[in-house]
N, C-alpha and C positions, 0 to 999 in steps of 0.2 A: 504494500500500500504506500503510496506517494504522499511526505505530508504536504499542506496545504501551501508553504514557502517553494520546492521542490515544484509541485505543481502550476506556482504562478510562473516561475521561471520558464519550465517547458512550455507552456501558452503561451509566452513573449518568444521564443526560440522558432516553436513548429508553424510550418507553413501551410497548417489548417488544425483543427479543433482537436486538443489530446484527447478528447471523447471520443474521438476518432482511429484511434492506436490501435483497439481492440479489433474491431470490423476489419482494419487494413493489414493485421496482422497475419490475417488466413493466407494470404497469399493470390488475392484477389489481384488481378492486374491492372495496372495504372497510367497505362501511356494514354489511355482514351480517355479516360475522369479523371479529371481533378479533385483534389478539396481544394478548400481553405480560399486563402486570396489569389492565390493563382489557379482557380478552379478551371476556367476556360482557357485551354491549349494555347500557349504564347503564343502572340503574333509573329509570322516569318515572314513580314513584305518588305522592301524598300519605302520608307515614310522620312521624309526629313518636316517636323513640325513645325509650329511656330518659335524662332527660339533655340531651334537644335534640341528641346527637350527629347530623350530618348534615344539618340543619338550617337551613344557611348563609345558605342561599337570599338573594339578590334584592339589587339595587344602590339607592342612593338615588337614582338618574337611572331605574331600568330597572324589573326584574322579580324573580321569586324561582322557587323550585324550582318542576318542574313536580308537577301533582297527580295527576295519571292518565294512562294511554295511552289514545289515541282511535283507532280503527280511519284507515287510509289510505284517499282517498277513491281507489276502481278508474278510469284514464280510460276513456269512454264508447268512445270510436274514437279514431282518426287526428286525422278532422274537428276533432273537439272539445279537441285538448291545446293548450295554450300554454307554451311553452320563456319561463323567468324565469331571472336572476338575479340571486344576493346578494353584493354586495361587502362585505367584512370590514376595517375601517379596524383596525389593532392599533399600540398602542404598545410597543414594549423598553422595556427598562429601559435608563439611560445605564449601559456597560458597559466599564471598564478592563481588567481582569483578563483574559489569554489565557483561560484554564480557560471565564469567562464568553463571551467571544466563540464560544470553540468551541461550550458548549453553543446559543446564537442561533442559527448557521449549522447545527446539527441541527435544530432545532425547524422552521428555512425546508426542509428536507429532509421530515420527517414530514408537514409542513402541504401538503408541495408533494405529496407523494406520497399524500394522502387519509389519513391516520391520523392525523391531532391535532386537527380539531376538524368536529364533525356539527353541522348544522343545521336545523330541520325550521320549516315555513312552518304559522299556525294564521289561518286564515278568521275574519274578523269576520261570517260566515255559519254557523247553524248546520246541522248534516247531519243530516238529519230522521229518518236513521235511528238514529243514535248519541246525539243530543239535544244533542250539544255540539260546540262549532266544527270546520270540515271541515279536516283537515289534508293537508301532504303527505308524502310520502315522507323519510325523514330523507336527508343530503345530505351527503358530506361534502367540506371545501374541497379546492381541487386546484392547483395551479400556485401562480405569487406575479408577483403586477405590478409591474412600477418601481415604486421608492419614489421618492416626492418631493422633488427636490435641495435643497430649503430645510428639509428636516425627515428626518433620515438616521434617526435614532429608529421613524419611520413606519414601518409595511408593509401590505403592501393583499393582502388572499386573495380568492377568488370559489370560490362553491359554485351549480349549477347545479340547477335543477330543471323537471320537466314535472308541470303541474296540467292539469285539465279547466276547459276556459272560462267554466265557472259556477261557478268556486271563489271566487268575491268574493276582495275587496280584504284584506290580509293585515293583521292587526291585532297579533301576536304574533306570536314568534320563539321556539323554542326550542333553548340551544344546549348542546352537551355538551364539555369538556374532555378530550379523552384522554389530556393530556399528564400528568408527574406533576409539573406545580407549575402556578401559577396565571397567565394572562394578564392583560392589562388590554384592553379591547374598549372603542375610541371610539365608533365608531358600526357600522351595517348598512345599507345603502341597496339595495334591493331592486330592481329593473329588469324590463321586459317587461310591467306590467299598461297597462292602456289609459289609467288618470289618470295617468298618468308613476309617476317614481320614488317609491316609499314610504321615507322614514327613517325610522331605527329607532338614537334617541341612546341612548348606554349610559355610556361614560365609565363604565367598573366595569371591576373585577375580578370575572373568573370563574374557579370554582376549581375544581381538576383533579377528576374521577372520583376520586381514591384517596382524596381530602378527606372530599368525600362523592359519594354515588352518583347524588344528586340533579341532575336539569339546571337551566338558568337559563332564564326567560322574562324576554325584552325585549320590551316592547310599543312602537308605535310612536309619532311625535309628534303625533299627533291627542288633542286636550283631550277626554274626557270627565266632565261628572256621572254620577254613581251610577244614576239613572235614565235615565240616554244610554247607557251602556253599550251597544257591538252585541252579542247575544245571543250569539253565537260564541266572545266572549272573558268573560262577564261570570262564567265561573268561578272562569278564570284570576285576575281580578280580587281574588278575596276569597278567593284561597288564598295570593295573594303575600301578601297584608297578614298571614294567619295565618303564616305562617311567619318574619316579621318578629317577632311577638311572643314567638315561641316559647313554650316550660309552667313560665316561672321555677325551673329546675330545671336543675343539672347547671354544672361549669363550662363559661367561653366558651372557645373555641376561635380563635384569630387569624384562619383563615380564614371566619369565621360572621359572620352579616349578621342578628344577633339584636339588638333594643332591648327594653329591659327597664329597672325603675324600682329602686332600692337606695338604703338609709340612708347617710348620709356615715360608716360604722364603717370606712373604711382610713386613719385620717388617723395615726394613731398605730401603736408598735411597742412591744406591751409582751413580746413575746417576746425582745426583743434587748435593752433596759432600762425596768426599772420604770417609771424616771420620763418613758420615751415612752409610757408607756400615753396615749391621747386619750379623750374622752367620744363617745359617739355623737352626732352631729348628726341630726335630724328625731325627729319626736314631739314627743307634748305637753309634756316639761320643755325640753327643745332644739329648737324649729321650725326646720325650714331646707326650701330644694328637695329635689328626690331627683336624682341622681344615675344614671350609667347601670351596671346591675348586671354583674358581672361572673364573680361565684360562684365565687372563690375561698372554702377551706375557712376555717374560723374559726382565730384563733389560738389556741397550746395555752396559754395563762396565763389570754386572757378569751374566753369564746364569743360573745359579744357582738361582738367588733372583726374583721375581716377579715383574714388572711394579708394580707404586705407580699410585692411582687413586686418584688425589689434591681434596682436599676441597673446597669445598662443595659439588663433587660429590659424589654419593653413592658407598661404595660397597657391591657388588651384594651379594644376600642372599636369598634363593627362597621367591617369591613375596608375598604368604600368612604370611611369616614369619618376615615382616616388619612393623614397627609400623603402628597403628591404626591411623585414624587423629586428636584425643583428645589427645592421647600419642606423637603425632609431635608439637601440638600448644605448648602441657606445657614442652615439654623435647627434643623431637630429634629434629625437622626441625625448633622449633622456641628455646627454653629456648639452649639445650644441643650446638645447632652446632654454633649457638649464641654468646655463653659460649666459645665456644673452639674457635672459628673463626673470633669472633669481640671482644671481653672481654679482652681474653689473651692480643691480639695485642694490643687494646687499652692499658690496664694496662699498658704496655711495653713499648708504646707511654708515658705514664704521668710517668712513675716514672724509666726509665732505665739511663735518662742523669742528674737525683737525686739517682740513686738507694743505700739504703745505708743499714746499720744496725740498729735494734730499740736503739735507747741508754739508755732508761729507760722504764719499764714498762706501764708508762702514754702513752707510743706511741702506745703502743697493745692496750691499752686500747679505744683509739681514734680510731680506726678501728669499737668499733660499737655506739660510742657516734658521731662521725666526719664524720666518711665514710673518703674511698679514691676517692679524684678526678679523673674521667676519660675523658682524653681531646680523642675526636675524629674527624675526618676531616666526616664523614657518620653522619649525625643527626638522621638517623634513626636508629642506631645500638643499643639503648636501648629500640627503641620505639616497634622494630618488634621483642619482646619477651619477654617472661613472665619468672620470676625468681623465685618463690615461694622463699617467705621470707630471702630475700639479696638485690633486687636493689629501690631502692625509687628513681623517680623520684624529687629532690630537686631543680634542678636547671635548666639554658633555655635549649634549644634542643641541642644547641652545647657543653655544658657541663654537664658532671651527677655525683652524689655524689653518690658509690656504699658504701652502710652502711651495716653491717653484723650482724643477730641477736647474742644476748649474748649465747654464748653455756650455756650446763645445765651443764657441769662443773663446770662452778664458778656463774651462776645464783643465788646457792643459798648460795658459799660460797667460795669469792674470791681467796681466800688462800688454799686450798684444796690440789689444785696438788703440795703443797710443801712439804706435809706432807708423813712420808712414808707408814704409813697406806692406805693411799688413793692411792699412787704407789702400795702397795701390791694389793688392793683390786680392784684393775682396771686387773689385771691379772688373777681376779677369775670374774667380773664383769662388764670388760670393754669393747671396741669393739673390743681385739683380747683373748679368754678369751681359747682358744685353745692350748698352749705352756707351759703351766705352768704343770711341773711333781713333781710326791714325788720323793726324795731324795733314793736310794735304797740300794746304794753302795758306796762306800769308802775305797781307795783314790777317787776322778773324774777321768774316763781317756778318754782320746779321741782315736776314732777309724782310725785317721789318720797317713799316713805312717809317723812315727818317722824319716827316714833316710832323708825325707824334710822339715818336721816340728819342729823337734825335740823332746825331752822324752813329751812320754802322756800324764803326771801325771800332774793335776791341781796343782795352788800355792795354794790353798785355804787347808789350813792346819788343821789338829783337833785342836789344840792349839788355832787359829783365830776363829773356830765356839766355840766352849763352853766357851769362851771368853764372849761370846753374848746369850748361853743356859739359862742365869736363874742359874747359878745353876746343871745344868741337862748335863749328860754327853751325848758325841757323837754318842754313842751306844743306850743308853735308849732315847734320841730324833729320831733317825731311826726304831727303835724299836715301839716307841707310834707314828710312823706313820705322824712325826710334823714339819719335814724338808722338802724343796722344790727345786725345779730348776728352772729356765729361760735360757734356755742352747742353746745359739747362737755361740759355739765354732766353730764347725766341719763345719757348713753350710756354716757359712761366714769367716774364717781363708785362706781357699784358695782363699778367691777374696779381702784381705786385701790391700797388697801391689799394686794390679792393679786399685781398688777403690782409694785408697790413691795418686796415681800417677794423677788422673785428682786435674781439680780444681777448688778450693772452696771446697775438700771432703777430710774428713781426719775420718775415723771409726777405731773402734778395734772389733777382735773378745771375746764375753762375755757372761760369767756365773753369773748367782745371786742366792745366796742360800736367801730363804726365810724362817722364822720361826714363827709356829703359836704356841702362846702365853700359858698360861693355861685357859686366860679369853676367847682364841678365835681370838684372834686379829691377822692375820697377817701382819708381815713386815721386809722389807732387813733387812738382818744383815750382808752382804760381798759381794762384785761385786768385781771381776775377769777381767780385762781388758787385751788383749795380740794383740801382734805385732807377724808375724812371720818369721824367718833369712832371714836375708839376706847374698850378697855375704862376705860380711867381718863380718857381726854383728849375735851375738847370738839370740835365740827366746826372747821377750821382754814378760813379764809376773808381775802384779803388780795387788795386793788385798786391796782395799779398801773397808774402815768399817767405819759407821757412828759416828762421833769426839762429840765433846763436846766444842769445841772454835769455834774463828768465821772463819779459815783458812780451819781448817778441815769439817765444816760445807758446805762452800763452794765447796772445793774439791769434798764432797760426792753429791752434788747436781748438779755438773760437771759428775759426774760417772755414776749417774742415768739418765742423760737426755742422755748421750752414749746408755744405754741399750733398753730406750725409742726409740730411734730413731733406733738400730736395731731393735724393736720388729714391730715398723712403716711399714720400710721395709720388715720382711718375711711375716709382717701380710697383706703387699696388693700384695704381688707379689706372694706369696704361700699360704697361707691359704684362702685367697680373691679368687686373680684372677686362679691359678691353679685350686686348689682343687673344687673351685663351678662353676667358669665361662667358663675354658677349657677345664675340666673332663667332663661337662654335655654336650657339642655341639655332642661328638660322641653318645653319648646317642640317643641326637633326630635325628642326620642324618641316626643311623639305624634304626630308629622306622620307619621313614619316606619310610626307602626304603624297609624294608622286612616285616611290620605287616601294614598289609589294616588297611582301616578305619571305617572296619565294625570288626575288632578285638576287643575282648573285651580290653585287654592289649593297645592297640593303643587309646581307648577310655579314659580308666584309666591313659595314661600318658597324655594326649593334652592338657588340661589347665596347665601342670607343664611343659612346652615346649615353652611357650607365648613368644615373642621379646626376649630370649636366643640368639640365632643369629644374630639378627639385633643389640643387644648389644655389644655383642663380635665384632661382621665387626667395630662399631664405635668405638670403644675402641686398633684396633690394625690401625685402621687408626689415632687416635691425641692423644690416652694414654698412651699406650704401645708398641707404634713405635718406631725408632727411631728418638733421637730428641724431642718426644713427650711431654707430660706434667711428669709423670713418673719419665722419667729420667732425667729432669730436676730439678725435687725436690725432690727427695727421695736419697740415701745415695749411692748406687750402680749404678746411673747415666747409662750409656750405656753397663752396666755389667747386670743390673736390669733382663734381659728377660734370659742370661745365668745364672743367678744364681736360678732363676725359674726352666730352666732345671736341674739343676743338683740337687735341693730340690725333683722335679719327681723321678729322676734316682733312689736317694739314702731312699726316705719317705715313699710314694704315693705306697697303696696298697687298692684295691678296697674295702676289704674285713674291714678295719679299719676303713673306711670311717663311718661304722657304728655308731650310737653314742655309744651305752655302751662298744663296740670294745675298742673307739680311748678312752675314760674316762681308761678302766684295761690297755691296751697298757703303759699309760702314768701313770699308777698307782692314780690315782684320784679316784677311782672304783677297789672293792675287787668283785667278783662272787658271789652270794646269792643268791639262787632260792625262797628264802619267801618273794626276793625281788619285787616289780615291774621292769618290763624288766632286772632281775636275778642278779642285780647291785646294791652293796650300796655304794654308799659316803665316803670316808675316810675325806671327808671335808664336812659336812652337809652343813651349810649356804656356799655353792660353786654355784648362782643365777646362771650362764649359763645351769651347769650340771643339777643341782634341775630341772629347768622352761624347760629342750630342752628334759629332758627324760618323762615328762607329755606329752609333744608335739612327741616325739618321739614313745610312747605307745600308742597312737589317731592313728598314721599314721598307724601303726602296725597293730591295732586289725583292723581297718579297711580293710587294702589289705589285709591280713587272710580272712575277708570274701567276699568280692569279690574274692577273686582267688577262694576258696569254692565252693562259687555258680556259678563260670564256668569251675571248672576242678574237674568232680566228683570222680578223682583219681589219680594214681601217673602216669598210664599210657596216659592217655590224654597230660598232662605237656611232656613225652618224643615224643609223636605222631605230635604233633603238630610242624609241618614243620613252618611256618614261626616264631614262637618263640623260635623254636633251632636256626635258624639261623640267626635270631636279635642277637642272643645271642653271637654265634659264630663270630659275625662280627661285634659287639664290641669289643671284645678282637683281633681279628687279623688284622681288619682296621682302629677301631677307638683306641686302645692304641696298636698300632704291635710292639711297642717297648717293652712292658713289656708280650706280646700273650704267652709267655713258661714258665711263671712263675706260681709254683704249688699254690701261695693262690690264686688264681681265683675261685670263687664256682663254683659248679657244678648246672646244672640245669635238676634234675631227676624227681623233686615231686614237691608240691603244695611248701613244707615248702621252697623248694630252692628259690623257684619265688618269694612268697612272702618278703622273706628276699632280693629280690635283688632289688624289686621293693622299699623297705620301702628305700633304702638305697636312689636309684635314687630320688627320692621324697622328704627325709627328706633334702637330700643335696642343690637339687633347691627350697626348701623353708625356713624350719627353719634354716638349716645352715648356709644359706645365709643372711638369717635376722639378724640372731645372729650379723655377722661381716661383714655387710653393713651398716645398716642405725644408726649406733653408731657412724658413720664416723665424721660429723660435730661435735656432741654433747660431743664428748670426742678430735677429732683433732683440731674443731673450734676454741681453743686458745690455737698457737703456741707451747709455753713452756711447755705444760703438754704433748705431744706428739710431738715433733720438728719429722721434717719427713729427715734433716738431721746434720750434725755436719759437722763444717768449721775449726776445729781445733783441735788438741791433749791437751791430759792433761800437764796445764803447769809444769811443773819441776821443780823442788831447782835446782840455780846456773844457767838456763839459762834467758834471757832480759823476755822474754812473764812470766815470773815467780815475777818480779818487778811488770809488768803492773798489773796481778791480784792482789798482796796484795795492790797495791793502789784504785785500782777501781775493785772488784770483780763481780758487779754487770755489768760493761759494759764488764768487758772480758766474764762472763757468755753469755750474747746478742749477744754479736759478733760472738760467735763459732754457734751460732742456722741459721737458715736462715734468707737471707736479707727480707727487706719488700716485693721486689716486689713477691720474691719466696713464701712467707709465705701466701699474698693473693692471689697467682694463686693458689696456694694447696687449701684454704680455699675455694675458688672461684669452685673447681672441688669437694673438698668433701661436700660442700652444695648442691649442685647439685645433686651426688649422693646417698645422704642420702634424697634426697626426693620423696615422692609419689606421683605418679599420681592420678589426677582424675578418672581413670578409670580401676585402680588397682583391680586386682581380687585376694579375701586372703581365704586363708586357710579355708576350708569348708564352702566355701560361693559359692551359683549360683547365676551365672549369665544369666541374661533376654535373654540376647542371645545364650543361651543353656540349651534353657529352654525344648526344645525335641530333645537333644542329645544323650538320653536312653528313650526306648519305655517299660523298664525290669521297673513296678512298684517295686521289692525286692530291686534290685539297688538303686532304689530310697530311697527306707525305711530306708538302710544300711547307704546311705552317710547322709539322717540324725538325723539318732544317730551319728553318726560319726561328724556332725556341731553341737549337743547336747552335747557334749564329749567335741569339742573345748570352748563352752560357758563355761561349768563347768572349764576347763583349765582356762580360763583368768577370772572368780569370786576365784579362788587359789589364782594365783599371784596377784593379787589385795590385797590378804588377809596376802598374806607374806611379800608383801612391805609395810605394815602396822603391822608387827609383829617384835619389838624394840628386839628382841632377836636376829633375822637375821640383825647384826650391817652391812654387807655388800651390805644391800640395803635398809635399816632405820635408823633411829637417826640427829641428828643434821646436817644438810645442806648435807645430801647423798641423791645424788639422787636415786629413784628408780631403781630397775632396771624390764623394761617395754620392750625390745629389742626383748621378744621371748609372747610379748601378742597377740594374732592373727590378733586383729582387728585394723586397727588405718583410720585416714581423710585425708586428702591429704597435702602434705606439708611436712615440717623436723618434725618429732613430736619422734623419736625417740623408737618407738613401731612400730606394725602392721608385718605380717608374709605374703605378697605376694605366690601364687600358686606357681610363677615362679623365675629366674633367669631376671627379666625388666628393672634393672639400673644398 
């Protein structure tokens, strides 16, 4: 007997009346009656409503609604049937809660008794009477097979069926929900046809009948082209992808599997204050990406900006596209939202009505010997999440000491970031290793209008560099290739004075000539600091060079922590988040919406596609909002997301993205065809370029051969309808701000593809490694990266010019960020420098796509191509132990491990993820 608690549960769980348990137990069949709320046989037609309501349709592994009902093929006789079936792989959810376990153990009751989920099998044959693939009879599952001791999560259903022996080979799946909430379906593996087993990968969420009325088609793992298509499914085919795009109209729905394109208008809150109002990002005053729509209503102050969806709710991002539940316990729904939603505030509780500056050293340093107190009125806001390597619980429930591991920055060598070798060599080596160019030309000049800025010409004089050559003139150091840039003028000189104008921020716009040595050695030898006119006052322009007393010492160490802190800044706002995070969303929302899931091209991008999305929605809701974390502590503050645009407008070319491209662009790289990837080095020991063009030549030869082996020529690549127009509609919906500009490649032949696909790929992996998970281990302590500056360089003859020569060490601290800013930064880049458990890296499978490809050559290809990444990281293994590469060996240098494939979970400062996932 059920008591009466037990009971209300089942009736909120069952998908008709537990009154009904008994009656349906006999074994009474149920594909033709329903109960409960899904009593009348789901709808199987094509309907797009008002709104996109019901529209859900299709996984990014699988299929989408189905479009019509096809008549059931009659069997002929006896003679003629063949008995098949379908195993159903399903994942739970990891479930604590009693309430939860009860509702599971109903769900294995419904599934076992035929009422929670139908099946119907569709011929890659068509039925000559109907015109469209022969189907069978819909099925639904019955009983439940041991789950697998190693995976308690698992469960395995079978639904059985009888076709006529001339039913071909099943090429779709169609399935129905009756439950009322949503499953997650790994795979289908079909049984009884005479080729052996058919799979059928899904890895999706499939959502109940009450969601929408729509079923789900999962096709099977046979690659087709557009033109390959077997006639029986080629409807299916181009009804999933329409339902994918849905009618730009209506909001999203959490359970919907819509992609769609939108202006960057939710970055800002001007319904909650003013001064959060934001500007639109895209269009021709603001170029940026586009975004994935979400169709929220406008806000009521501006029509223009989008409704804000508060924290802790989600926003919407189609549902396959959302974290896993291993990737929610350790980072979104438990560690990240956590992070951002009870950590910040806490922090801001314990230390804003102390908040102050570090006044020595020792104080940074108590950050990982001491931890920061966090006082919370919630007891459980440390207890309900997990922080990979930052929170120890020390103290009772109501108080917690958040302590912070030692970065490898001064792990092994406390002093380090003071030195200027170690400043050079974090620009060839460190987490933003992207900016730094050879020297080419002389004067410097900038490309900005003179009649606002004033004369072009840098102050940085020949006289002041050969001052610092050694020896070696201006010409013969340009010449042997030995001079450098750091050239933050142009980008940030126009948001000078409006940055300078909040407060607490005071930046310059800045140049640094670097010079490498005859030993090898680079390091500054001139930073460039400038202000620009104002209404009475001339452009302000001052060159600082490394002294020799303890005034100018200080000075110079004041100058460099200016250019750190812009390098801080374009490194997360443009090189970060642009170039890998924003660049790549249009990517997957056209793959989603114009290349099926039985493309091969849609195949080859899906695991470089993983939580991209669901990253991005979190990040423009509490990072790069406004308000957010961001612009709270990085140096452009509520300018941050406009100076982003205008880094797109003026940088951001698809075609440079490339790596040996953006290496000659910037002059790091001369063209050499005897070279690997036709590139050599004008910097040899340069450890990003060196380690990303091994990784970058793996990516390479390998989509060479995959596109090979499925485009036996130039004409196939122009034939192929849905990969022109993936193509096409990335450049006109997903960047339509930059759709007329002639570097855009063309996509004629094999070689086009592949070069656009390496590009895609290298960028959602290795690039992003490169100048993500360096994050903590080079920003984790403050002064070697301050993310902003609180003051100007002080002066001869003004007061703040006394304080320094008396105390140089506190005026230094005071100009960096306060405590509490310095651990909300630390606190967000711990975070996202770390791995998940459930990380998927660079030429690694994954169990769960384990018959993703049915192509054994595919198989063979990728690997060599996992063979190729192994030789990769036994290299750099062998060159961060080679004392000749001083830029990532010798005396307390760390490694450099950033671009190794493989790494464990946690901040560890290596490992190359598939995707774009933190």
């Amino acid at each position: 007997m059920l008591s009466k608690s037990t009971t209300q549960i089942l009736r909120k769980a069952a998908p008709f009346p537990v009154s009904n348990l008994r009656r349906l137990s006999g074994g009474r069949s149920t594909t033709t009656r329903l109960s409960g709320s899904c009593r009348r046989r789901p709808v199987v037609r094509a309907a797009i409503s008002s709104g996109d309501k019901g529209v859900s349709s299709a996984t990014s592994a699988a299929g989408g609604v189905l479009p019509r009902t096809s008549p059931v093929i009659p069997p002929e006789s006896d003679e003629d049937l063949v008995d098949v079936r379908a195993v159903l792989t399903v994942r739970n959810k990891l479930k604590e809660k009693l309430v939860d376990k009860i509702e599971e153990q109903w769900e294995y009751i419904i599934n076992g008794i035929g009422q929670g989920i139908l099946v119907q099998l569709v011929s890659e044959e068509i039925d000559p009477e109907t015109n469209v693939g022969k189907r069978s009879a819909q099925s639904a599952v019955r009983g439940w097979l041991p789950k697998p001791s190693n995976h308690p999560s698992i469960v395995e259903y079978a639904a059985k069926f009888t076709v006529p022996s001339g039913f071909g080979r099943p090429g779709a799946l169609i399935i129905t929900n009756l439950h009322n909430k949503e499953f997650f379906l790994m795979e289908i593996v079909v049984h009884g046809f005479n080729d052996g087993p058919v799979f059928f990968p899904a890895n999706s969420w499939i959502h109940s009948c009450i969601d929408n009325p729509e079923s789900r088609i999962i096709f099977s793992n046979q690659t087709f082209l557009p033109s390959q298509t077997p006639a029986g499914i080629t409807d299916l085919r181009q009804n999933v992808l329409v339902s994918h795009r849905g009618n730009g109209k209506g909001e999203r729905e959490n359970f919907e599997m819509i992609y769609d394109y939108a202006l960057y208008n939710d970055l800002g809150n001007p319904d909650k204050d003013a001064d959060l109002a934001r500007p639109v990002l895209g269009g021709s005053e603001r170029p940026y990406p586009r975004r994935c729509r979400t169709g929220r209503p406008p806000t009521k102050s501006d029509p223009t900006a989008e409704s804000i969806i508060e924290k802790p709710h989600a926003v919407y991002v189609p549902r396959d596209e959302t974290f896993e539940e291993v990737k929610q316990n350790t980072f979104s729904a438990g560690a990240m939202k956590a992070l951002l939603h009870n950590l910040i505030p806490a922090l801001v509780a314990a230390l804003s009505s102390t908040d102050s500056q570090f006044e020595c050293f020792s104080d940074i340093d108590r950050l990982y010997k001491d931890g920061v107190l966090v006082k919370t009125e919630d007891q459980n806001v440390t207890k309900s999440f997990t922080l990979p390597d930052m929170l120890k619980n020390l103290m009772s429930i109501s108080e917690k000491l958040m302590k912070y591991d030692v970065p490898s920055i001064i792990s092994r060598d406390r002093f380090s970031w003071l030195r200027d070798n170690e400043f050079a060599r974090q620009a060839l080596a460190g987490v933003n290793p992207v900016d730094i160019q050879r020297l080419r030309e002389f004067p410097i000049l900038s490309k900005l209008d003179p009649a606002v800025y004033g004369s072009p010409e840098s102050a940085i004089t020949k006289e002041c560099l050969e001052h610092e050559l050694n020896g070696m003139s201006l010409e013969e150091a340009i010449a042997n290739n030995t001079l450098f840039i750091l050239d933050y003028h142009d980008i940030l000189l126009p948001y000078v004075k409006k940055i300078n104008s909040l407060k607490g921020r005071k930046i310059y716009a800045s140049r640094t000539i670097l010079f490498q040595t005859r030993q090898g050695i680079l390091r500054p030898i001139a930073i460039e600091l400038s202000l620009p006119p104002g209404p009475s006052t001339a452009p302000w322009k001052r060159v600082y060079t490394h002294g020799h007393d303890a005034t100018t010492n200080w000075i110079w160490k004041l100058a460099k922590a200016h250019v750190c802190t812009n390098d801080a800044g374009v490194h997360q706002l443009v090189n970060h988040w642009l170039r890998t995070h924003a660049c790549m969303e249009p990517y997957i929302i056209a793959t989603h919406r114009q290349l099926s899931s039985m493309h091969p091209i849609f195949k080859l991008l899906h695991p470089h596609m993983r939580y991209t999305m669901e990253i991005n929605a979190l990040a423009r809701q509490s990072l790069i909002n406004g308000g957010g974390i961001i612009e709270g502590c990085f140096s452009p503050g509520k300018y941050s997301m406009e100076l982003s645009s205008a880094a797109y407008k003026s940088m951001w070319r698809f075609d440079m993205e490339a790596l040996p491209a953006d290496l000659i662009r910037r002059g790091m790289a001369v063209e050499d065809p005897s070279m690997p990837c036709g590139v050599k080095l004008v910097i040899e020991d340069y450890p990003y370029a060196a380690d990303g063009l091994l990784v970058w030549s793996a990516i390479e030869d390998w989509i060479k051969d995959y596109v090979n082996h499925f485009y036996p020529d130039a004409n196939a690549v122009s034939s192929d309808v849905e990969l022109q127009a993936w193509w096409d509609e990335i450049k006109s919906k997903g960047h339509p701000d930059k759709k007329n500009e002639p570097w855009w490649p063309r996509l004629t032949n094999k070689e086009d593809l592949a070069h656009i696909l390496t590009i895609m790929i290298w960028t959602g992996s290795g690039q992003h490694a490169a100048i993500n998970f360096g994050q903590y281990p080079f920003g984790g302590y403050m002064p070697n990266r301050p993310t902003l500056m609180k003051k100007l360089m002080p002066q001869e003859g003004e007061p703040e010019y006394e304080k320094f020569l008396l105390n140089p060490q506190y005026v230094f601290l005071s100009s960096l960020p306060s405590r509490l800013q310095a651990t909300q930064i630390m606190a967000v880049q711990d975070t996202l420098s770390t791995h998940s458990p459930d990380e998927e890296y660079l030429g690694q499978s994954n169990e769960s796509h384990a018959h993703w490809f049915n192509d054994r050559h595919v198989l063979d290809l990728f690997e060599k191509f996992s063979a190729k990444l192994e030789e990769i990281e036994k290299i750099i293994n062998k060159r961060n132990k080679d004392f000749h590469l001083k830029n990532r060996s010798g005396a307390g240098v760390p490694p450099y491990e950033l671009l190794l494939p493989t790494s464990h979970p946690g901040v560890t400062g290596r490992g190359i993820p598939n995707s774009i996932s933190i």
